[in-house]
C-alpha angles and dihedrals in degrees: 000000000000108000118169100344085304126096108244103211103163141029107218111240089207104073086219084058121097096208123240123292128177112210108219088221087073096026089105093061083087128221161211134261113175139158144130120290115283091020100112099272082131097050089043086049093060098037092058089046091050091057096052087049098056088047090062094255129138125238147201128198131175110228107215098157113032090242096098091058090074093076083082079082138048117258120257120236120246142171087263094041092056083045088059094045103052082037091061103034101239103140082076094060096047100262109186129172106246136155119235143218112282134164116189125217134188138188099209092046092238115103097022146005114326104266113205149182141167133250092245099042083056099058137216092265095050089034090051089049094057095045097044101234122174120233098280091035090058092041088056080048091056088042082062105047080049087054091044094056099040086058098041100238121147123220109207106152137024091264079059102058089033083054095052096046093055088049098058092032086051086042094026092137087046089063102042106090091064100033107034123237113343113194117220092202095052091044083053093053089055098049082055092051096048089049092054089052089049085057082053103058100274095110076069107040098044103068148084144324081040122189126291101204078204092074098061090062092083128112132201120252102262080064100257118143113243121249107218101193120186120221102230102159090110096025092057097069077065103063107167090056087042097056087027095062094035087054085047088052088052095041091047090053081046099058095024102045116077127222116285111159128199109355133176094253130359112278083225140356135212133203114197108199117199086022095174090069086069089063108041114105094359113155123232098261098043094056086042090061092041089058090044087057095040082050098045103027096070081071081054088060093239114135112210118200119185124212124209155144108227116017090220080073086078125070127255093238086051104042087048082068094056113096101172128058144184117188124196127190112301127197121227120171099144122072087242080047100058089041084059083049095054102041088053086054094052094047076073129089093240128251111216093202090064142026104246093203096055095040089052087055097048100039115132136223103300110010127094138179102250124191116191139198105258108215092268090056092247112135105270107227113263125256128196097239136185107226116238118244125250126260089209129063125306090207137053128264136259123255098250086050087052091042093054089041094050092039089054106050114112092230097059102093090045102068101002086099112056114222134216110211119177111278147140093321096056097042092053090046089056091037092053087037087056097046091045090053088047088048094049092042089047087045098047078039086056092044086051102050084043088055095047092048095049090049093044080053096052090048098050091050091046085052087044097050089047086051098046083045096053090043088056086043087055105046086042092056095049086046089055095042079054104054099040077057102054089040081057096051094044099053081041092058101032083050092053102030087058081046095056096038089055103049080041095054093049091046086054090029087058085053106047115031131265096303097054091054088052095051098037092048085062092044097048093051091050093045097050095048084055100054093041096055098045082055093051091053083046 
């Protein structure tokens, strides 16, 4: 409740108290509420929202529960409520029951508007951490994301990213030389595990129209700040998409927001419910870059408020950066337990007229130790409160009222239809397309040079065999003209050189008798074949 230009968060239980106000001027130096379950943390919670509201001042909750989701209405009177009410004093400053501003978001699209964002807005460290990646796995990541921007392909969705993951671990010594070494196996190992976060949920949450953060600094026209609350009753079982998107929520203020300094209230505030779910498992670098936005983002004019059960759940290099607390009862019936106790107590500028240690242990329903920023930014010193109640609803909301609520929002029609632009996964699907229509042209290119060659083969070897025929036709002709010749010369010679033995025979044989005729006739013959052919070969 606004009194005075302060929040009054708290009546003191003690009448020398002066009760627990949070000056909105301090407001963005963020904050703890913490408590065991069933102690108030909810109520605190609202009556905290409902502050800012009224501020003008726009605010996000995480609904883990359902139950936030009732400051949608106005609260219903009732025989403890009056109680609280007399109790407190409020008649006096003007309490009314009244519903507020809210605009619900989900990121299942189930319970509340669709809430989106995209694979590269996301991140490979934020993106590691949800799908639970070891060191090289998540540098391989990171190798990706690199790939993706050098070649100017958007991931927008989790096809994309599947898309680009199938395409280096498919061209992985392509890309080698300028990447280093890319595993198949361990590329292989991330397509798996983002597989396994579609069937979770992330094939819807990843996805445009993604949100603009811009769009949750709006306030209504009476001048009240707009509480955006995100259903996570279903999200929460999941809790590595549940931290990881509400760190991407921190880390996008914190790059999209500019420098404002000290102002006079938080441009915006978050409440962070089940806060310890941001921090488990969270690697060294990643809780070194969550303290770096809880440190810087307070010049952005962004108030952070972490809910919690138990405030060992925050790390030391966080909790260090919340200024103002709120500590509901805590249990401690282990000896760990009561250190926990005590450290939580000494975190607190101490109150002489109380042990804070004790007073933490024996706080009711309802009631906290707050400490407070004084104007100067000094811890303010703790007092034991009673919370004030709510003006809007304890409970949560029918599912008519959320559908009306959701339906009405302005920015309804403006992410309630995803939409599919083209992105990594298109472009892959051409680019594959492409190289599987050059492989099949240079194949049927190669089947018809082959072709060509087979037939200019053929050809040549049909040339080569006429030309060997008529070789052989040729030389088989010469060799027939040879030997009709030599068949010519031979009768010609036999013919004369019988001719001439015998004239020759009977010109000896007249000499010498009859048997030299005789004689003479044989050697002249003889004789005269003889001459004639020695002169043919000549």
């Amino acid at each position: 409740m606004v009194m005075d230009g302060e929040i009054w968060v708290g009546a003191s239980t003690d009448e020398e108290g002066s009760g627990a106000f949070l000056l909105p001027q301090m407001a963005n130096r963020h904050g703890l509420i913490a408590g065991a379950t069933g102690s108030g943390k909810t109520v605190t919670l609202k009556v905290l929202a409902e502050s800012f509201s009224d501020m003008g001042v726009p605010v996000f909750m995480a609904d883990v529960k359902g139950d936030i989701a009732g400051m949608l209405n106005p609260g219903t009177d009732s025989a403890d409520m009056q109680a609280r009410i007399d109790r407190f004093g409020l008649r006096e400053h003007g309490f009314s029951y009244r519903g507020y501003p809210v605009t619900f978001w989900d990121i299942f699209g189930e319970k509340g508007i669709q809430l989106r964002t995209t694979i590269s807005e996301m991140g490979p460290t934020l993106l590691s951490r949800i799908l639970n990646l070891n060191d090289l796995q998540s540098s391989l990541l990171t190798i990706a994301f690199k790939i993706a921007d050098d070649n100017d392909l958007l991931l927008i969705d989790t096809k994309d990213l599947k898309a680009l993951l199938s395409y280096i671990a498919e061209n992985n010594k392509e890309f080698a030389e300028d990447y280093g070494n890319i595993a198949k196996a361990s590329i292989n190992t991330i397509l798996r595990a983002v597989v396994a976060l579609e069937l979770e949920g992330g094939e819807t949450f990843f996805g445009e129209t993604a949100l603009n953060i811009t769009d949750w600094f709006s306030t209504t026209t009476d001048g009240r700040g707009m509480i955006h609350v995100l259903d996570s009753e279903s999200l929460i079982n999941n809790g590595k998409l549940y931290s990881t998107f509400l760190l991407w929520l921190l880390s996008e203020l914190f790059e999209t927001l500019p420098e404002v300094g000290d102002l006079d209230k938080p441009r915006m505030v978050f409440f962070f419910d089940e806060a310890h779910l941001l921090f488990n498992g969270t690697s060294k670098a990643l809780l070194e870059k969550i303290e770096q936005v809880v440190k810087l983002i307070r010049s952005k004019g962004v108030g952070v408020y972490f809910c919690t059960q138990n405030p060992r759940d925050i790390p030391d290099g966080v909790l260090a950066q919340l200024g103002n607390k709120i500590e509901h009862a805590l249990h401690a019936y282990t000896p760990a337990e009561q250190k926990a106790v005590r450290a939580a107590a000494m975190s607190f500028r101490e109150n002489p007229k109380f042990d804070t240690y004790e007073t933490i242990m024996g706080l009711g329903t309802g009631e906290a130790v707050v400490s407070f920023l004084n104007d100067d930014g000094t811890p303010g010193i703790c007092e034991r409160v009673a919370i004030l109640p709510p003006r809007c609803s304890f409970g949560s909301i029918s599912d008519a009222d959320r559908d009306r609520a959701v339906k009405g929002s302005l920015l309804y029609a403006k992410y309630a239809k995803a939409v599919d632009p083209d992105s990594a996964y298109e472009f892959l699907q051409r680019k594959g397309l492409e190289e599987a229509e050059a492989r099949e042209q240079e194949k049927e290119q190669a089947l018809a040079d082959k072709e060509a060659a087979r037939q200019a083969a053929a050809e040549e070897k049909a040339a080569q065999r006429a030309a060997d025929k008529e070789a052989r036709d040729r030389e088989r002709e010469q060799k027939r003209v040879a030997n009709v010749k030599k068949r010519a010369v031979k009768n010609v010679g036999s013919s004369v050189a019988g001719t001439v033995g015998r004239e020759v025979g009977k010109s000896v044989g007249s000499q010498f008798g009859k048997f030299g005729k005789t004689l003479g006739g044989n050697v002249g013959a003889s004789l005269g074949r003889g001459i004639l052919s020695t002169l043919f070969k000549m």
